[in-house]
C-alpha positions in Angstrom: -115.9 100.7 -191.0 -113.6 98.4 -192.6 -115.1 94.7 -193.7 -112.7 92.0 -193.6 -112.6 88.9 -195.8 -111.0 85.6 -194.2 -110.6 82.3 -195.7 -111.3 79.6 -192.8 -108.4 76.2 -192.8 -110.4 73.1 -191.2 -114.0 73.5 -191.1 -114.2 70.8 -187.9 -115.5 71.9 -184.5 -113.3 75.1 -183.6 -113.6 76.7 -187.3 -117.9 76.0 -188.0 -119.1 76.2 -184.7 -116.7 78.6 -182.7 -115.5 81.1 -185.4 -117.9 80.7 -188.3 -121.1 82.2 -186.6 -119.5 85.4 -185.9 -119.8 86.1 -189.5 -123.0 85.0 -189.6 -123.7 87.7 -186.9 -121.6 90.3 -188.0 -121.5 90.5 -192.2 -120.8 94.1 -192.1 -117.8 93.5 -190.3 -116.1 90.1 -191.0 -117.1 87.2 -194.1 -115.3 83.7 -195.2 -115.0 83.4 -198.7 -113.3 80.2 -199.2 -113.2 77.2 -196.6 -110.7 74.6 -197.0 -111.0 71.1 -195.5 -110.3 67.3 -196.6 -113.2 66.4 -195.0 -116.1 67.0 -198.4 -119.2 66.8 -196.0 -117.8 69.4 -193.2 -116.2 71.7 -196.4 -119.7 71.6 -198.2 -121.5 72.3 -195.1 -119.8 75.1 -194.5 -119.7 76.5 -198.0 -123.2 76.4 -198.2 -123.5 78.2 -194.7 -121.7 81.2 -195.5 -122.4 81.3 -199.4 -119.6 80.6 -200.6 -119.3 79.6 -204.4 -118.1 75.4 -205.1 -115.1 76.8 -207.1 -113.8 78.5 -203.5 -114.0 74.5 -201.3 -110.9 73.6 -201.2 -109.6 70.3 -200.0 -106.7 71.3 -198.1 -104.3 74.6 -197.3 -102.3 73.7 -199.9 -104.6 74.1 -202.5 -105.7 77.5 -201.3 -101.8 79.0 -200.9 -101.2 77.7 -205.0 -104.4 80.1 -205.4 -103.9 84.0 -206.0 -104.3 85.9 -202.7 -108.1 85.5 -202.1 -108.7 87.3 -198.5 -106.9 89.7 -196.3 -106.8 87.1 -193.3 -107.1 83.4 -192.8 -108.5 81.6 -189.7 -106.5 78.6 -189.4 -108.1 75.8 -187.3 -106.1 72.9 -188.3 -104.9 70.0 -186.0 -101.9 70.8 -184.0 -99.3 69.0 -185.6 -100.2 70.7 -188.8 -99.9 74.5 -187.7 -96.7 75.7 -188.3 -96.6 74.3 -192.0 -99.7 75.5 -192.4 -99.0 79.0 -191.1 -96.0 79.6 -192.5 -96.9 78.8 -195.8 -100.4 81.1 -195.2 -98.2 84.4 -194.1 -95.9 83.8 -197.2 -98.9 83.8 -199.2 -100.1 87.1 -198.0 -102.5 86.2 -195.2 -102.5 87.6 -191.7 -103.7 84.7 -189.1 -106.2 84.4 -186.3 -104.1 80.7 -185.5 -106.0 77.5 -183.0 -103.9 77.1 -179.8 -102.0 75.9 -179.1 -99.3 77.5 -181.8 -96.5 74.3 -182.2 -95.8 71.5 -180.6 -92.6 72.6 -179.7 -90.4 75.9 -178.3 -88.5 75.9 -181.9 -91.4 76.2 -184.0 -93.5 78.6 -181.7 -90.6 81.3 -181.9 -90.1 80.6 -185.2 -93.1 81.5 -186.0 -93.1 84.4 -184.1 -90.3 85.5 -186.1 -91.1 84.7 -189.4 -94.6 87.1 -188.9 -92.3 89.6 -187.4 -90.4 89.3 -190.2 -92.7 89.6 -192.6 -95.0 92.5 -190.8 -98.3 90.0 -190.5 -100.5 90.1 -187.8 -100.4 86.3 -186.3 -102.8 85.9 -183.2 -103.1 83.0 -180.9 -106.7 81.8 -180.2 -106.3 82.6 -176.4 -109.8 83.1 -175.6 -110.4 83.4 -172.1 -108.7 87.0 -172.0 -112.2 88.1 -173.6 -114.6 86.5 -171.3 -116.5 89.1 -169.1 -115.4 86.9 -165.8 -111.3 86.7 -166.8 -111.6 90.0 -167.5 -113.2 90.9 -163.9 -110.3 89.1 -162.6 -108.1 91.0 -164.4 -109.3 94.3 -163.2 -109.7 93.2 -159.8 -106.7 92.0 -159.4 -105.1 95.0 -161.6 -106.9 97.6 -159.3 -104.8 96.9 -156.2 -108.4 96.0 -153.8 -106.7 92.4 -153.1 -103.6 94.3 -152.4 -100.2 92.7 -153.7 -100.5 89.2 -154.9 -98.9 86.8 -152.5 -100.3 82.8 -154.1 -102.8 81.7 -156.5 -104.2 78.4 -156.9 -105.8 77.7 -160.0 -107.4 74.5 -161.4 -108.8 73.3 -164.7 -111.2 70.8 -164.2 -111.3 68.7 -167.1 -114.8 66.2 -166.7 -114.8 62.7 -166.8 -116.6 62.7 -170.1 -114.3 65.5 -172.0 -111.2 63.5 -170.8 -112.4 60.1 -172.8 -113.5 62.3 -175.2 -110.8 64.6 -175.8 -107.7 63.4 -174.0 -108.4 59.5 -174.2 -110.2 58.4 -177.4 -109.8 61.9 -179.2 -107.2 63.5 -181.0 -105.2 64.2 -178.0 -104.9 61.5 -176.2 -101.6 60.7 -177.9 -98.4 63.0 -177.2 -96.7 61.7 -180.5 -99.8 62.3 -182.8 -100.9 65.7 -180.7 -99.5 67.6 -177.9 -98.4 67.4 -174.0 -102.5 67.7 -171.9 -100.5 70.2 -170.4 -100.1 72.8 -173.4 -103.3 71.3 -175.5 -105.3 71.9 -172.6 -104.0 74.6 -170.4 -102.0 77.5 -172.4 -105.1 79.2 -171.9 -105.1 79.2 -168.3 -101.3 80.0 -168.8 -101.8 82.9 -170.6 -104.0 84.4 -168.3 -101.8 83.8 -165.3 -99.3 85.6 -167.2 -101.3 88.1 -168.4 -103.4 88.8 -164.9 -100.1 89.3 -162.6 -98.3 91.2 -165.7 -94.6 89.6 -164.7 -92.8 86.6 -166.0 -92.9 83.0 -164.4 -88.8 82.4 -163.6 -89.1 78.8 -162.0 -91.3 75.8 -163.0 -91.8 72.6 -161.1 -94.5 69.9 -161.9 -95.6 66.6 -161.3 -98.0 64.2 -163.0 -99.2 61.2 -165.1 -101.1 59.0 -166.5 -102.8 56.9 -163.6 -106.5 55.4 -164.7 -106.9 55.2 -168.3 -104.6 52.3 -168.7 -105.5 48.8 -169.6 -104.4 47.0 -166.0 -107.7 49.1 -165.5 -109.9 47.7 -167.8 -112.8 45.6 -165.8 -112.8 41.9 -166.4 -112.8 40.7 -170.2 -113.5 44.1 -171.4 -112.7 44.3 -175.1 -110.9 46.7 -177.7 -114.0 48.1 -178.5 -117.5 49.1 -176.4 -119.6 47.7 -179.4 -117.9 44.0 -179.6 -119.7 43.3 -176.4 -119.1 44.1 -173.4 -119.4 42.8 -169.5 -119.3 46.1 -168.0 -121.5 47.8 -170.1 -124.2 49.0 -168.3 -121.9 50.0 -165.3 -119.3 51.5 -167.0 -119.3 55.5 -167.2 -117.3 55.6 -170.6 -119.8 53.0 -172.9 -119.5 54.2 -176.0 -122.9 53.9 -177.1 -124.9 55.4 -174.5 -121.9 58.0 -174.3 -122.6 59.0 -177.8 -126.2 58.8 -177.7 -126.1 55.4 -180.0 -129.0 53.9 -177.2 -131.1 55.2 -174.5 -129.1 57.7 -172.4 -130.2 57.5 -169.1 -130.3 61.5 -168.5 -127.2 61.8 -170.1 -127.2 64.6 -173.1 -124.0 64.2 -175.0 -122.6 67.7 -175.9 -122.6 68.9 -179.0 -118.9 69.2 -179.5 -118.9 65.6 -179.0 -121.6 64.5 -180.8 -120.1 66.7 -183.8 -116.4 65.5 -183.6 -118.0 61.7 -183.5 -119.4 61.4 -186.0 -119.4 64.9 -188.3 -123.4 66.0 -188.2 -125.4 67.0 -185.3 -128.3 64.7 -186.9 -127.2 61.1 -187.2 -129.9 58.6 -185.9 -128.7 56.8 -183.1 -128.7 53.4 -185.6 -126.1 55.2 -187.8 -123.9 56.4 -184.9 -124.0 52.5 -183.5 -122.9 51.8 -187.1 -120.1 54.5 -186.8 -118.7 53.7 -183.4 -117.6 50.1 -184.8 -115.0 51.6 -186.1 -115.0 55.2 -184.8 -112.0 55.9 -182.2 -114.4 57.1 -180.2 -115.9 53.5 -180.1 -112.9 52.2 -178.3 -112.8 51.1 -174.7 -111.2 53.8 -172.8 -108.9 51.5 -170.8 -107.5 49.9 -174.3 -107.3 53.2 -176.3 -103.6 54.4 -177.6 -103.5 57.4 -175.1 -100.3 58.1 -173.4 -101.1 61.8 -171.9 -101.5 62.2 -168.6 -105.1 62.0 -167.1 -103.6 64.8 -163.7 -101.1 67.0 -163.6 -99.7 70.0 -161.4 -97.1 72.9 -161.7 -95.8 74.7 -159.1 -94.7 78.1 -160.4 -92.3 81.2 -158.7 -93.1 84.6 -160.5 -90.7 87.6 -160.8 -91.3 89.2 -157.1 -91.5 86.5 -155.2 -95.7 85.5 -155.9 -96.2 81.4 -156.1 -98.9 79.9 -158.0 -100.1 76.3 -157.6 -102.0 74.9 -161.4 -103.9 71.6 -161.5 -105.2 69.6 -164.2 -106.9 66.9 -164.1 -109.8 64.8 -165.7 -111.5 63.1 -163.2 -114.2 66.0 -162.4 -117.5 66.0 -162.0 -118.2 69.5 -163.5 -116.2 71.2 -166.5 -114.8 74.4 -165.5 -112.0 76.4 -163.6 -111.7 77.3 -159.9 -110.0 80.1 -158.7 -107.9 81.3 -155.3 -106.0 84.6 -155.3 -104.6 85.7 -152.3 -103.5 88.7 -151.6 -102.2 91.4 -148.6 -105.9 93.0 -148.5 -108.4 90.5 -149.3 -108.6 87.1 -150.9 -110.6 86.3 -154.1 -112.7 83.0 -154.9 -113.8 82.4 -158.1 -116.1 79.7 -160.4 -116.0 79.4 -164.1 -117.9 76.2 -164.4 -120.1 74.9 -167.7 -123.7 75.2 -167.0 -123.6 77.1 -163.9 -123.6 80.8 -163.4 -120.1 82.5 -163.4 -119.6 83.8 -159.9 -116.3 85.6 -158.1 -116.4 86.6 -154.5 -114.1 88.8 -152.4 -113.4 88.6 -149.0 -111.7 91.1 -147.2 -108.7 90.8 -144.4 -110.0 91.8 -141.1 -113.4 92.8 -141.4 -114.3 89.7 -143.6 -116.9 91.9 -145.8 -117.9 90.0 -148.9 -118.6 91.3 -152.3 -120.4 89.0 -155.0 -119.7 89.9 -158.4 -121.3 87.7 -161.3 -119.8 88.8 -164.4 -122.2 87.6 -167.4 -121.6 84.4 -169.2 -121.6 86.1 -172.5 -123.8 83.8 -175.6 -120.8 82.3 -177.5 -118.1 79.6 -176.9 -116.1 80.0 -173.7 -118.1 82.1 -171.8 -118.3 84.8 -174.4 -114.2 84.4 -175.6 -114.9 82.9 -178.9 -116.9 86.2 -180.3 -114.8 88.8 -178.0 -111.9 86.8 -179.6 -113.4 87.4 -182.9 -114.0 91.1 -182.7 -110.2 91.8 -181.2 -109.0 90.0 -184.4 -110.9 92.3 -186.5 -109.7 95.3 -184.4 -105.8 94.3 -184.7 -106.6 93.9 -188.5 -108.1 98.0 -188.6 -105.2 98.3 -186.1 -107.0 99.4 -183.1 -106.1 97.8 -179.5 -107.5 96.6 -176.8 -106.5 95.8 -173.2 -106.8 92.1 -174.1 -105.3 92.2 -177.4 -102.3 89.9 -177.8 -99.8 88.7 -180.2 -98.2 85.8 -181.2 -94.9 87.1 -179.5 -96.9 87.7 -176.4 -98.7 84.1 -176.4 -95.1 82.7 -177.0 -94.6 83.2 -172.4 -97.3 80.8 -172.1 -96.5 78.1 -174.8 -93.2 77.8 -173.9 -94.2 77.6 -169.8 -95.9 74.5 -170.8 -92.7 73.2 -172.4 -91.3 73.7 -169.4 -93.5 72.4 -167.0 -93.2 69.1 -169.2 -89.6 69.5 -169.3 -90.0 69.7 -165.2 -92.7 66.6 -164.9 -90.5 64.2 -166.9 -86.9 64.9 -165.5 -87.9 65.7 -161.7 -86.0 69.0 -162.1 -87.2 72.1 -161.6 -87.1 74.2 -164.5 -85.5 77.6 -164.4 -86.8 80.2 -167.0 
């Protein structure tokens, strides 16, 4: 069996703690030999992780495209705004890429990267995960298998917490459109790509709706200041304070997740003094109602798919529980379904007429994304050996969902509806 060698591009929470321990898992069938990253703690750590020699930590992407060809692939976790630089400059080198959704920040430079693998005869593929989680894929095959008969609406939410929404989408790296993306595609081309995928036709018509309505400073409580650590009123009612958010003073029952704790601050092991220290000047020690963040904090599409079959999508991040609910309706029976963080995965079928049940937990599967990040892993390896999988994809095939989020934001700000 063939072993593949990969250099890794941003060693932050995606690359080291989604991607990196499958080679830790699997040596005989996937290693990292070089890392690059401009943060020296996170490219260090890394490195000394997965063995790899100092002359091979490299500061930045650059550095490793002015080096001789060191790897047949490259796992490029980069921020958004710096893929398709990045990319490009990679599959010119020689690389083929395992690329962080979402691909661009725009239509243009997602088919242009399309084309320029094309072009070149690289494999690019699109981190879409949740096509190789054992409860998408039960979906899939339900759906696929004609027992809910023919799809006639789907209703489909992604329920962004209250916590991952300050965290992410307010005081994170996505909070602003002009430094990131549109919620829309950072969030969702996932679930985009598996609405695609699932019903196996196109979306021709797009309508949406949506913006930012809490997270704004006419919110703010009384006197609150820029930042949770300059003292403020609210603090021990607030939801968002900083320091208990971040585990900087007692919690209260709360457990900050790792993610978090790791994009905060860049260890897992910081004494709560130290992260107080941090959040003084930490983004993620701003108040949440006087942060930059323009994206919005809800959001639905309404979408019309070849034949006639609707679909309702909602965002939001105002939930209680991080997850995804499901509704799939169809001529024969109607499908429920719960992919929810912390709780068992569950789907349930109810038939037209008789109203018999079936209950089918599909596992959770022990990495990232209920299982995805590893199945995601092994696929890439597979397209690399050039073997295929039902899930497989491609970066021309991950382009229908990219540029349905375009869309949709095309659709939210004009009050049109978008025609595909």
């Amino acid at each position: 069996m063939t072993h593949i060698d990969a250099v890794l591009i941003g060693a932050g929470g995606r690359g080291a703690h989604a991607y990196g321990p499958f080679a830790i898992a699997h040596p005989e069938l996937f290693s990292f030999v070089a890392v690059a990253d401009p943060d020296a703690a996170k490219r260090n750590a890394f490195g000394h992780q997965h063995e790899i020699d100092p002359p091979h930590r490299f500061q930045s992407w650059q550095d490793v495209c002015a080096q001789p060809q060191m790897a047949r692939a490259a796992v490029n976790c980069t921020q958004d705004r710096m893929h398709v630089e990045s990319t490009l400059a990679l599959l010119r080198a020689g690389y083929d890429v395992l690329l962080e959704k979402p691909m661009a920040t725009n239509a243009a430079d997602c088919v242009a990267l399309v084309e320029e693998a094309e072009k070149l005869g690289r494999t690019l593929q699109i981190c879409h995960v949740l096509r190789y989680t054992p409860f998408f894929n039960s979906i899939y095959d339900i759906v696929n298998s004609g027992e809910l008969g023919e799809i006639m609406t789907i209703d489909h939410r992604e329920n962004v917490s209250w916590w991952h929404m300050s965290h992410s989408f307010v005081r994170g790296d996505w909070g602003n459109e002009a430094e990131s993306n549109p919620m829309i595609l950072a969030k969702c081309c996932h679930d985009l790509d598996i609405l695609i995928w699932t019903m196996g036709r196109a979306v021709r018509k797009v309508s949406s709706f949506g913006s930012l309505a809490h997270y704004r400073p006419e919110n703010a409580p009384a006197a609150a200041p820029a930042r949770c650590t300059d003292g403020c009123p609210a603090e021990q009612s607030c939801i968002w304070f900083a320091p208990r958010v971040y585990g900087a003073e007692r919690s209260r029952g709360w457990k900050t997740p790792r993610f978090m704790v790791f994009k905060a601050f860049g260890s897992l092991d910081m004494p709560a003094k130290q992260r107080l220290e941090a959040l003084k000047t930490s983004p993620y020690g701003r108040c949440v109602y006087h942060s930059n963040n323009d994206v919005v904090d809800r959001q639905v599409i309404a979408m019309e798919f070849d034949g006639g079959a609707t679909c309702t999508f909602t965002m939001h991040g105002h939930s209680d529980v991080e997850g995804r609910t499901m509704r799939w309706d169809g001529t024969k029976a109607t499908l429920h379904g719960e992919f929810l963080e912390g709780k068992p995965h569950q789907l349930r079928i109810v038939q037209h007429g008789s109203g018999k049940t079936k209950v089918i937990r599909p596992a959770a599967g022990l990495s990232g994304h209920g299982g995805g990040d590893e199945g995601l892993m092994h696929d890439f390896v597979k397209a690399l050996k050039g073997e295929t999988s039902p899930q497989q994809t491609t970066a021309r095939v991950s382009l229908s969902s990219h540029l349905l989020a375009f869309a949709a934001e095309e659709s939210r700000k004009t009050g049109q509806t978008v025609m595909l």
